[in-house]
C-alpha positions as CSV (number, residue, x, y, z in Angstrom):
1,X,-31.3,13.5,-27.4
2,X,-30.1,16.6,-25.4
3,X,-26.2,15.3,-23.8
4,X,-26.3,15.1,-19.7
5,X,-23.6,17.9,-18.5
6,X,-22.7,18.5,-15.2
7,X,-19.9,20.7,-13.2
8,X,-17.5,18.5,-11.6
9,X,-16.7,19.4,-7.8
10,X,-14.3,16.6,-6.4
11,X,-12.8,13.5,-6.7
12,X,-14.0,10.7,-4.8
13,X,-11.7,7.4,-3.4
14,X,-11.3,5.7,-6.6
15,X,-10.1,8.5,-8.8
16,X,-14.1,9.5,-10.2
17,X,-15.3,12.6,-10.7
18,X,-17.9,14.0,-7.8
19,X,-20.7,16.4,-9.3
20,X,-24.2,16.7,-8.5
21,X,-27.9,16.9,-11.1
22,X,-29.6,20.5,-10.0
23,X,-32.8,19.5,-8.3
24,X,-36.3,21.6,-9.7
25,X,-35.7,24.0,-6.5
26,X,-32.0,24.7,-7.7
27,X,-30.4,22.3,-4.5
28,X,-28.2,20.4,-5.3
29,X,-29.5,17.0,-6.0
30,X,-27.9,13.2,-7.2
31,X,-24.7,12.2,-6.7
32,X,-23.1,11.3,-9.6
33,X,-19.8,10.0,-10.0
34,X,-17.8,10.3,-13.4
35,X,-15.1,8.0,-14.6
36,X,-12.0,10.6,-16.4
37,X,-13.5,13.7,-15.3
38,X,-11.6,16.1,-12.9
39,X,-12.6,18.8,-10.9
40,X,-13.5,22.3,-12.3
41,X,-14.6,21.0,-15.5
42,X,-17.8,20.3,-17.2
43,X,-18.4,17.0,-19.1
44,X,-21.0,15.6,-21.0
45,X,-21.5,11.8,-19.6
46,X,-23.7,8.6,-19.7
47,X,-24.6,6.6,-16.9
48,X,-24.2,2.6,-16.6
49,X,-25.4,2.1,-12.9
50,X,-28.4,4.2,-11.1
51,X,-29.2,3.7,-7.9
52,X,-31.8,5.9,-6.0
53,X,-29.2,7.9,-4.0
54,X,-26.2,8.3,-7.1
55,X,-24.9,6.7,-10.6
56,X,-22.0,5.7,-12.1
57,X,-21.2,7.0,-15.3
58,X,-18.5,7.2,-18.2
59,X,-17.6,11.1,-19.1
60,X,-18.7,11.1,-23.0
61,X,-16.9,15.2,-23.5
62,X,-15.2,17.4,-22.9
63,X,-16.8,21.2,-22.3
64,X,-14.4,22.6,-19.6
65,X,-11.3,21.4,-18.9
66,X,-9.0,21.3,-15.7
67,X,-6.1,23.2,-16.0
68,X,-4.4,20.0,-14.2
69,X,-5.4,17.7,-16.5
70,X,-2.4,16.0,-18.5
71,X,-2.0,13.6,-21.0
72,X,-1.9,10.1,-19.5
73,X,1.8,8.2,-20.3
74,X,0.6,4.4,-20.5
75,X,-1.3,3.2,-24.1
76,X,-3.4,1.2,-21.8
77,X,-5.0,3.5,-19.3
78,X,-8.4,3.9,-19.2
79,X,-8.7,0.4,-20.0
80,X,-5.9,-1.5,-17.3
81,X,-7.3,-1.1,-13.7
82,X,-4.0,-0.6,-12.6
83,X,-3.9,2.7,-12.4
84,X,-7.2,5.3,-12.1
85,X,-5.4,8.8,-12.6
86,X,-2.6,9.4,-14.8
87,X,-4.8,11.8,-16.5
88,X,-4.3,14.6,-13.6
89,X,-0.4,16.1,-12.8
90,X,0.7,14.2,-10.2
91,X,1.1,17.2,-8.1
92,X,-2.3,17.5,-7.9
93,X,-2.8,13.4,-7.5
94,X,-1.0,14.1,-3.9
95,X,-3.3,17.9,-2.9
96,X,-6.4,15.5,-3.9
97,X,-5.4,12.7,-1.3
98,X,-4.5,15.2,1.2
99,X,-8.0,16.4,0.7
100,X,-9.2,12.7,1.2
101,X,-7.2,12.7,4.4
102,X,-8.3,16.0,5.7
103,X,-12.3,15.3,5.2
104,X,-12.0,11.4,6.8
105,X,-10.5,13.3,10.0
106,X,-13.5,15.7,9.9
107,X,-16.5,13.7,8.6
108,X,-15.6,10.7,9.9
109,X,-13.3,11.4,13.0
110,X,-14.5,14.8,13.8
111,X,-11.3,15.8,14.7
112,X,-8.7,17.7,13.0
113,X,-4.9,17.4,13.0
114,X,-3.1,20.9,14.7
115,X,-0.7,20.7,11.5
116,X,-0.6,19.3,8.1
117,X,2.8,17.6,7.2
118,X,4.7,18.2,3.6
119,X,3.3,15.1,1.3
120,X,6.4,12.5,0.8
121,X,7.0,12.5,-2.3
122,X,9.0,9.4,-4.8
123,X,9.1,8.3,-8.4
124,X,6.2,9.0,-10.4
125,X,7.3,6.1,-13.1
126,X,8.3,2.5,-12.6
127,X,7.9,2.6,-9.3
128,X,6.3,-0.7,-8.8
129,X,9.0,-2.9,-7.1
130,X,5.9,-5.3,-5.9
131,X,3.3,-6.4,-8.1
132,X,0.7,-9.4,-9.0
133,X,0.4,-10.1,-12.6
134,X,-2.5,-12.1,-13.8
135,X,-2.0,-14.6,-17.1
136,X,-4.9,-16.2,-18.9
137,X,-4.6,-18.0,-22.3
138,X,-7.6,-16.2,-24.3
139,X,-7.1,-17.9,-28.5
140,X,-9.7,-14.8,-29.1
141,X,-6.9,-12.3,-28.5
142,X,-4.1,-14.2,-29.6
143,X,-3.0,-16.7,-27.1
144,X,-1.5,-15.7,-23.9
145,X,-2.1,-12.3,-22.1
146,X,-0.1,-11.3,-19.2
147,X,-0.7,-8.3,-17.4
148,X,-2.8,-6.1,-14.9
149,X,-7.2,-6.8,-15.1
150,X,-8.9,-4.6,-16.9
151,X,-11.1,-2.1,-15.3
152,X,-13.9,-3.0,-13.2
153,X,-13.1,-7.0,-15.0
154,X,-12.0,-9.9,-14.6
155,X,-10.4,-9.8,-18.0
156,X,-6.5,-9.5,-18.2
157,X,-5.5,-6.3,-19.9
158,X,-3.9,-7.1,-23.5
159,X,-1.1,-4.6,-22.5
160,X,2.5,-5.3,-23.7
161,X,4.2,-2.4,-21.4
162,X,3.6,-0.9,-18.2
163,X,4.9,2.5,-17.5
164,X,4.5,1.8,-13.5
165,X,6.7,-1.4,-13.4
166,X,10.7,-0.9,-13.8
167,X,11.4,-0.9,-17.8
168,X,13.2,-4.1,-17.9
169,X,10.3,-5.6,-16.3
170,X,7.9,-3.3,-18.8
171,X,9.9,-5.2,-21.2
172,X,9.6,-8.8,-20.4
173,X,5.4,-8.7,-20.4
174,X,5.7,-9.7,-24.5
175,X,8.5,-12.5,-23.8
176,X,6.4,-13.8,-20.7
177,X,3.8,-14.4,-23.1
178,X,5.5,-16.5,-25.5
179,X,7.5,-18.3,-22.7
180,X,4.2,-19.3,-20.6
181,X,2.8,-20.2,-23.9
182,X,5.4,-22.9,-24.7
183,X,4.8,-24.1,-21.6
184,X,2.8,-28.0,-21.3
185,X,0.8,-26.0,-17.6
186,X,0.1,-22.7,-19.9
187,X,-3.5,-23.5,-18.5
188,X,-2.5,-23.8,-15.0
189,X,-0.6,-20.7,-14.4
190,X,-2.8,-18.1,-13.1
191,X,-0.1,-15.9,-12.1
192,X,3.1,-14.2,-11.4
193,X,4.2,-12.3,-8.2
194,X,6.8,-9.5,-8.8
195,X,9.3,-8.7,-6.2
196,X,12.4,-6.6,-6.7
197,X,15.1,-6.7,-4.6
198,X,18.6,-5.7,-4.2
199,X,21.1,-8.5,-4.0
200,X,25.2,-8.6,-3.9
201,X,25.5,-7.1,-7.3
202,X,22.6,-4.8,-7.8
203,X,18.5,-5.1,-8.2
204,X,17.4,-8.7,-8.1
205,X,14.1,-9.5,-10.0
206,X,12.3,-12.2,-8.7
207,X,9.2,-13.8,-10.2
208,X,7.2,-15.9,-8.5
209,X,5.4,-18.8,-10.6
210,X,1.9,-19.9,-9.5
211,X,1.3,-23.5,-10.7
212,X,-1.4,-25.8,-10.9
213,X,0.5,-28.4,-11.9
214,X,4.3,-30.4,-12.0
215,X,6.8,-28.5,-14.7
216,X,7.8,-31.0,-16.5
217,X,11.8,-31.2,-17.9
218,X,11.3,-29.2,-20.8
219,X,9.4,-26.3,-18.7
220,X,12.2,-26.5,-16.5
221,X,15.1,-26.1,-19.1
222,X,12.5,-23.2,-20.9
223,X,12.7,-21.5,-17.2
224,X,16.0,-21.6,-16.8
225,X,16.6,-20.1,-20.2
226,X,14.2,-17.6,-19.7
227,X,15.8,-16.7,-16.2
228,X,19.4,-16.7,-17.9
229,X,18.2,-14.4,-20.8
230,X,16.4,-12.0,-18.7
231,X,18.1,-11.9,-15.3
232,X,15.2,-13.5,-13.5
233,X,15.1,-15.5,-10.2
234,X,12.4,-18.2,-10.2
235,X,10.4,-19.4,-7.7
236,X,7.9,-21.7,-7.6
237,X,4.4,-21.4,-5.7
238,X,2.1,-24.7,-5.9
239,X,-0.6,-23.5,-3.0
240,X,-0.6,-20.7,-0.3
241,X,2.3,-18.4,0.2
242,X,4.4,-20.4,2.3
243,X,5.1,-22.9,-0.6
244,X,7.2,-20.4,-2.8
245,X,10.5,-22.4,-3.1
246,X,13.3,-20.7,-5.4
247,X,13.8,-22.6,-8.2
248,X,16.6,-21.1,-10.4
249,X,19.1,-19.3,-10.2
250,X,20.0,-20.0,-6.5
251,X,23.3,-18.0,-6.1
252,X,21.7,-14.7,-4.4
253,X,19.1,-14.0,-1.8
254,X,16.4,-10.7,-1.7
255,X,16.8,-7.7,0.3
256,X,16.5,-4.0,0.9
257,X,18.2,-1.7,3.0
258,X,17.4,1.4,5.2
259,X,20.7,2.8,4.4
260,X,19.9,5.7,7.0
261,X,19.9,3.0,10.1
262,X,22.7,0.9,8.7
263,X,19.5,-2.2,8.3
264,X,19.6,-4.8,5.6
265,X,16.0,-6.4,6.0
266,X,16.2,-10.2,3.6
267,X,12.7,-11.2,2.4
268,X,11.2,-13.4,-0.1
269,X,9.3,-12.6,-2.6
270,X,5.5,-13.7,-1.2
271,X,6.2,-11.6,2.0
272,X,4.4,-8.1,2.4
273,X,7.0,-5.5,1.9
274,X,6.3,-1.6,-0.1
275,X,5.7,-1.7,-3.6
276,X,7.7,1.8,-3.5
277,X,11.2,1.0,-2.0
278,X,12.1,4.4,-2.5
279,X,9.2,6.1,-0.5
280,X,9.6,3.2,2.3
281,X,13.3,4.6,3.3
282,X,11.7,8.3,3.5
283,X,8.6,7.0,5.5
284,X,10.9,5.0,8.1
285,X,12.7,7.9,7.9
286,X,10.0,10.2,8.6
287,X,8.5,8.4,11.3
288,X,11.0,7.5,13.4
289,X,12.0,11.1,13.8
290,X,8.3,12.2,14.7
291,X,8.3,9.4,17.4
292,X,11.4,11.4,18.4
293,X,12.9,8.3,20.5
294,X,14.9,8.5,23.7
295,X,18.3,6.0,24.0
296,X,16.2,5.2,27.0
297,X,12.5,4.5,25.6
298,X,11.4,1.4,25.4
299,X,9.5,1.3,22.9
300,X,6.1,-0.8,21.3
301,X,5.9,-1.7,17.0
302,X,2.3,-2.6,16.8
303,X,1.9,-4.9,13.5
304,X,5.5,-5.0,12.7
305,X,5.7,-7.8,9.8
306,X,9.5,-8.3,8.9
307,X,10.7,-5.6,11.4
308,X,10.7,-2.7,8.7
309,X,10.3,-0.3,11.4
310,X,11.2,-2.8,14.4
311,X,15.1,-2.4,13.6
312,X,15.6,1.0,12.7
313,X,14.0,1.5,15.7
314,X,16.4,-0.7,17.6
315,X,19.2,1.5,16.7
316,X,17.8,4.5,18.6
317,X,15.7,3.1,22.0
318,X,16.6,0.9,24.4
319,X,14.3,-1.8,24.0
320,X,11.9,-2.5,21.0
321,X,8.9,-4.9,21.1
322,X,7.7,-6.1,18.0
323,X,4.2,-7.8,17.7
324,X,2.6,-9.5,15.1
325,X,-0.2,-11.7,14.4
326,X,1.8,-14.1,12.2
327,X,4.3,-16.6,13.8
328,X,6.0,-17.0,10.8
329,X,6.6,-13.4,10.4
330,X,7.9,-12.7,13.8
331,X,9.7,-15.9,13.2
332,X,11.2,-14.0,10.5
333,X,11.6,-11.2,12.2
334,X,13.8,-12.3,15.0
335,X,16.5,-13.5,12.3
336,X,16.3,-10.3,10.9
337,X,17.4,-9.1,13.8
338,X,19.5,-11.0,14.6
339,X,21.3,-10.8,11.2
340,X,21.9,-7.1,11.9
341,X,23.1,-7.3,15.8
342,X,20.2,-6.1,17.1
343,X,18.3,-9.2,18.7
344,X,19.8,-8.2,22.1
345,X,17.7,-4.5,21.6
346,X,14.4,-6.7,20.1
347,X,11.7,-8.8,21.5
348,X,9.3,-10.5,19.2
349,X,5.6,-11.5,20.1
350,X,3.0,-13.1,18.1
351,X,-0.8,-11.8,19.2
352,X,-3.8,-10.7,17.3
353,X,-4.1,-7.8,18.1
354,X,-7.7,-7.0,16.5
355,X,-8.8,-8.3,19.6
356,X,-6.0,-6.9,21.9
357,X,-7.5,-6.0,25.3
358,X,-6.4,-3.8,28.4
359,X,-5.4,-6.2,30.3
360,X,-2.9,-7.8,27.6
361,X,-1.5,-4.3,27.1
362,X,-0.8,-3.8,31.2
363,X,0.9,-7.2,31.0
364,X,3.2,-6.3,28.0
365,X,4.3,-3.2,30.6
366,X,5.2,0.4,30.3
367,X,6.1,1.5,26.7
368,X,7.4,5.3,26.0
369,X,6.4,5.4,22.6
370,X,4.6,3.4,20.0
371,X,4.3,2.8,16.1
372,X,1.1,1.9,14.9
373,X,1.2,0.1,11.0
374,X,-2.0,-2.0,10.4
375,X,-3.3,-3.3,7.3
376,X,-6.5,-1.3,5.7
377,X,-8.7,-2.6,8.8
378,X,-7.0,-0.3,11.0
379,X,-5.9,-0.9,14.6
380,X,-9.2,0.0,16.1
381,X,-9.2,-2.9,19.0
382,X,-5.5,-1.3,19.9
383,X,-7.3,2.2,20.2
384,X,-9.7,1.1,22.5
385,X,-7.5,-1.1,24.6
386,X,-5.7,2.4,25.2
387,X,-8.9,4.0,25.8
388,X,-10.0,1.0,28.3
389,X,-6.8,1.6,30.2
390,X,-7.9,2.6,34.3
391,X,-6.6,5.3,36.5
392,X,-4.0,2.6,38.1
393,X,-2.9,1.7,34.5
394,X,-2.6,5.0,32.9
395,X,1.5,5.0,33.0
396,X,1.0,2.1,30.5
397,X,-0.3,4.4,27.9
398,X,2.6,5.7,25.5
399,X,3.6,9.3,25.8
400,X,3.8,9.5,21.6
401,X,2.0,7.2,19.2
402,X,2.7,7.3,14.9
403,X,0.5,5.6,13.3
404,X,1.3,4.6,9.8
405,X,-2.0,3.7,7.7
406,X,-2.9,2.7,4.3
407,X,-6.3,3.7,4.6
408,X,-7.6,6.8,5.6
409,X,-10.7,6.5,6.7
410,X,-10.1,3.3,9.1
411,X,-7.2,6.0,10.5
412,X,-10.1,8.6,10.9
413,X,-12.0,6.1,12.8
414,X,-9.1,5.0,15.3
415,X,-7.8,8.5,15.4
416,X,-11.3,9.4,17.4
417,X,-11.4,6.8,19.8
418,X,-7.4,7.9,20.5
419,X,-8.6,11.7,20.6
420,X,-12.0,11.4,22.6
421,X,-11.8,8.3,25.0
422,X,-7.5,7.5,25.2
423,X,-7.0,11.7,25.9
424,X,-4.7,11.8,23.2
425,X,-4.1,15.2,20.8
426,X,-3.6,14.8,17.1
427,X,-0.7,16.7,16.5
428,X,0.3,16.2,12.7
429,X,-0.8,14.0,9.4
430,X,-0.1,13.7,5.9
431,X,0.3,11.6,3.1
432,X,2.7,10.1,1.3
433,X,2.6,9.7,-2.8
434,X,3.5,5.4,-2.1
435,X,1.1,4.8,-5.0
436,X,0.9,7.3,-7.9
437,X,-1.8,7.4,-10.8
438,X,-3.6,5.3,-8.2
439,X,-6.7,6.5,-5.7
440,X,-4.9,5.0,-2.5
441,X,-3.9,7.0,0.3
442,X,-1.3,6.0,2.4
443,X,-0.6,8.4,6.0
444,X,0.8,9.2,8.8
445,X,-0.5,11.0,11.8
446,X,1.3,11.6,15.5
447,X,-1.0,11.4,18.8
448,X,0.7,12.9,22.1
449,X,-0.8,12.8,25.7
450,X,-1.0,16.2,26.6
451,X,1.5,16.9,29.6
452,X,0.2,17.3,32.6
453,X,0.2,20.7,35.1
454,X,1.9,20.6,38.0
């Protein structure tokens, strides 16, 4: 049987080659989307899912190659759906999400920014302070696998390194086997939450155990072994989040610090903070000199979590408002604060604000300027609430918005309703390289009113 070729044009959100079948008329015709292939070359591939519209398929060869296609570091790729692009140089990882970035704003927006902004970039290895790893006991393979699921599975990736996690957590996946193997629960821990920190003597690994079920004494003593050998902090997790307790040791507590603002932000090891600490001090970074604030602003951080931008913030405005939709975050937040002498500069609210309205915003009063950092469902209720804003409440609207987002196209969305219904311009966007070998695209984009004539 004659191989299927086609000409690859793009990549598409999760890393696939983009390429279309010639139709009889010579217009172009199917979409089809190939896993490993890059664009520029031409590969022979098979499909395993056809709809009407596109298919899904594996690239079999090799007939043209990309001049940025490298040979991927990790043994497991290709296999471990942890990462979907280590076969291009990461240079050109970060063009192809600026590319992503650029066609959300016109396709989807219909807008474009009036600059483009240099891509941040970080560590292309072992960058991966944050991370969940799955563990399932599978006799077929050997006994216990830890690791990252395998592509499009449910099936835990028989991987005994990872060249995105820290070496000396790379190197602990083989012990963790054979420590959650001795354990009497080895079938009731589904998992273990990384989070790196920096404590009183340097990085502090913590892991966090989820358990089905009570450790008994020897589990505990195995633990605390394990943690002694290996320079792991414990914690325990028997249900949601909020149930992590740290076990062993208990002599230091997690934090990073935004050395730039002076900030030490403490956090445990279930709360959302960057996976990429590194990138996270030159995004604050970035994005508090693009909101350019005034010793006299007052000043609005929209989705604020812990205060990662809240108290940097602090240290340049006048007032900062941080809002939430968690009480326990903002809980959190205002001990933040107030552990680095800034609660008289913060103020702490808890609101959803996926259903924020105009009214709500008039009676939070005037802010100056205002940081925007939702999760991947965007901030689209906020948008409009702007947008709903009357004549008599127009002063409410902030001079400067940054809007930090982890998903372009939600941003592309929000952007619109800022541009064409708040009056807003869309000054400047980029990217930032937070997760490399990896399809998501994480941004940042700056909306001004434009000033108005005399």
């Amino acid at each position: 049987m004659p191989q299927n070729l086609i000409d690859i044009k793009s990549l598409d959100m999760e890393g696939r080659g983009v390429g279309h079948l010639a139709n009889d008329d010579g217009t172009s015709g199917k979409v089809i989307f190939v896993e490993g292939a890059l664009p520029g070359e031409r590969v022979g591939f098979v499909s395993y899912r056809k709809k009407a519209k596109w298919e899904a398929a594996t690239m079999l060869s090799l007939h043209r190659e990309s001049s940025q296609r490298v040979r991927p570091k990790c043994a497991y790729f290709g296999v471990c759906g942890g990462c979907a692009m280590q076969h291009l140089e990461p240079a050109a990882q970060v063009a192809m999400k600026q590319r992503v970035l650029e066609d959300d704003f016109k396709h989807i927006g219909r807008i474009k920014p009036e600059m483009i902004l240099r891509p941040i970039y970080g560590p292309t290895w072992g960058y991966r302070f944050r991370a969940r790893i799955s563990v399932r006991n599978v006799p077929k393979k050997g006994g216990v696998l830890v690791g990252f699921h395998e592509r499009k599975s449910g099936y835990v990736t028989d991987m005994r390194s990872c060249e995105i996690l820290p070496p000396h957590v790379s190197a602990m996946l083989v012990p963790l086997r054979a420590l959650i193997a001795g354990l009497s629960i080895m079938e009731q821990v589904p998992q273990i939450e990384l989070a790196i920190g920096e404590g009183e003597t340097g990085l502090v690994t913590a892991m966090v155990l989820r358990i089905m079920a009570a450790l008994s004494a020897a589990d505990a003593l195995a633990l605390k072994a394990f943690a002694d050998q290996h320079a792991v902090q414990w914690w325990l997790q028997s249900a949601g989040p909020e149930t992590a307790v740290q076990f062993y040791p208990l002599d230091q507590d997690l934090h990073y610090l935004l050395p730039e603002f002076g900030v030490r932000m403490p956090f445990k090891p279930t709360d959302f903070t960057q996976v990429n600490h590194q990138v996270n001090r030159v995004l604050v970074g970035r994005a508090l000199r693009l909101l350019d604030v005034q010793p006299t602003d007052r000043v609005a951080d929209l989705f604020c979590g812990l205060g990662n931008f809240t108290l940097p913030l602090a240290t340049q405005a006048r007032e900062v408002v941080g809002i939430e939709g968690s009480v326990t975050l903002t809980d959190r937040a205002i001990a933040n604060a107030a552990a680095n002498g800034l609660a008289e500069k913060t103020r702490f609210a808890s609101r959803n604000l996926f259903d924020i309205t105009a009214g709500e915003f008039v009676a939070l009063g005037r802010f100056d300027r205002m940081l925007i950092d939702p999760p991947r469902e965007g901030a689209v209720a906020v948008c409009e609430a702007l947008a709903a804003l009357d004549a008599g409440n127009a002063a409410c609207k902030p001079q400067r918005i940054v809007y930090v987002s982890c998903n372009p196209a939600t941003l592309a969305r929000d952007a619109a309703v800022l541009v064409n219904s708040a009056g807003y311009v869309l000054r400047q966007a980029g990217v930032m390289n937070m997760f490399p070998h990896t399809a998501h695209v994480e941004s940042i984009a700056v909306f001004d009113l434009p000033a108005v004539e005399a």
